[in-house]
N, C-alpha and C positions, 0 to 999 in steps of 0.2 A: 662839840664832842661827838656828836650823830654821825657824822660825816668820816671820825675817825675809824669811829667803834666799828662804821661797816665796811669800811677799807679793812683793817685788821681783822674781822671774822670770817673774811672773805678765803685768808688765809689757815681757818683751822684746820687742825688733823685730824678731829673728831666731831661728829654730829651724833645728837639724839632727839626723839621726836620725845613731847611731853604733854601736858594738860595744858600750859600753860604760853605754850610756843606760840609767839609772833603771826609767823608763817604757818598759814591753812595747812599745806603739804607737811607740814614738819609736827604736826598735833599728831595725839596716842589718837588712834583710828577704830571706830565701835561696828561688830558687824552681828548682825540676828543671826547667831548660830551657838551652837555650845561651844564648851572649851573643846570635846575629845575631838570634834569635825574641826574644828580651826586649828587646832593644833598641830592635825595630821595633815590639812592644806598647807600649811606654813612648811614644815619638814620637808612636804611633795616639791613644794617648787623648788628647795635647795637641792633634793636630791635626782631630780629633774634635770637641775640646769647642769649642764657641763663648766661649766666657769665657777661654780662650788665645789667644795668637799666640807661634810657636815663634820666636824670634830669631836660632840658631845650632844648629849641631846637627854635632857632632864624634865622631862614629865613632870614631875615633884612640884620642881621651879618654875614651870613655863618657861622654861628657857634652850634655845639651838644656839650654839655657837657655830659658825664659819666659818671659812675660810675663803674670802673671794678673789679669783685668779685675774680675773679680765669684769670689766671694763677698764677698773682701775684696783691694783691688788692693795686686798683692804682688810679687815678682820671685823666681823658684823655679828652681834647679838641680838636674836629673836624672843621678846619676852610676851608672851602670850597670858592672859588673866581674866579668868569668869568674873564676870560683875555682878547677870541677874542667872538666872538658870538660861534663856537663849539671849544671853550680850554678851559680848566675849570682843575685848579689847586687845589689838597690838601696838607695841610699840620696839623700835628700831635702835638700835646703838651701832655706831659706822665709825671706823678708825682707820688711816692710813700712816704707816711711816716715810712715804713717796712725799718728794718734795716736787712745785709746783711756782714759775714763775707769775701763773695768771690765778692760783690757789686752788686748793682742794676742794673749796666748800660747795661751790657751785657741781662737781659733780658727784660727792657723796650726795647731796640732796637727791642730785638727780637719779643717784644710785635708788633712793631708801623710796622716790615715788615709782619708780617702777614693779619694787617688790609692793605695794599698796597698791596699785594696776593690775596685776596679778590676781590680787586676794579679793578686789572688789568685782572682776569676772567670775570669782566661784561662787563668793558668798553675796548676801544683802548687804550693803554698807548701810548703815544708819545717823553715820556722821561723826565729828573731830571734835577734839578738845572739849571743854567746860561747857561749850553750848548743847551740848546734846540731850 
């Protein structure tokens, strides 16, 4: 059944990174800094990139929604969350309707470690998932 599970996930249309995720790159990612400094780096790089356009953007929620044009056109939720007063946790939600004979999955990942590539050159990274 191992074998199938990962033939078929290979094909999803959606990725999200969690506590709980298999995959290192795929864990909610902790960085030494507060929320309003994370918050604003996460924003900056969407509104940075040209291959975004930010569609919402809620404070409140820790949350930017997206729209990503290129690499692969995709629709990407940023949720950002204070854990201690300087740990502030993100994590990724990555969707495409684009169909794919060799699957999506392999590059929405690759999507969601680049945006964590980004965040670990501004900020301290402190580490993933449950082991932290």
């Amino acid at each position: 059944m191992g074998i199938f599970s990962s033939i078929f996930s290979r094909y999803q249309k959606q990725i999200e990174t969690a506590e709980g995720q298999t995959d290192e790159q795929l864990r909610t990612h902790y960085y030494k800094a507060n929320f309003h400094k994370l918050f604003q780096s996460v924003e900056e790089i969407f509104r940075n990139d040209p291959n975004c356009r930010i569609i919402s953007v809620s404070k409140e929620h820790g949350e930017i929604a997206v729209e990503v044009k290129s690499p692969l056109q995709s629709f990407l939720i940023a949720t950002v969350i204070s854990v201690k007063p300087l740990e502030t946790a993100v994590d990724f939600n990555v969707s495409s309707e684009k169909m794919s004979l060799t699957g999506l999955r392999p590059s929405l990942r690759k999507q969601i470690a680049g945006y964590y590539s980004r965040l670990n050159k501004l900020h301290t990274y402190t580490g993933a998932g449950k082991n932290v």
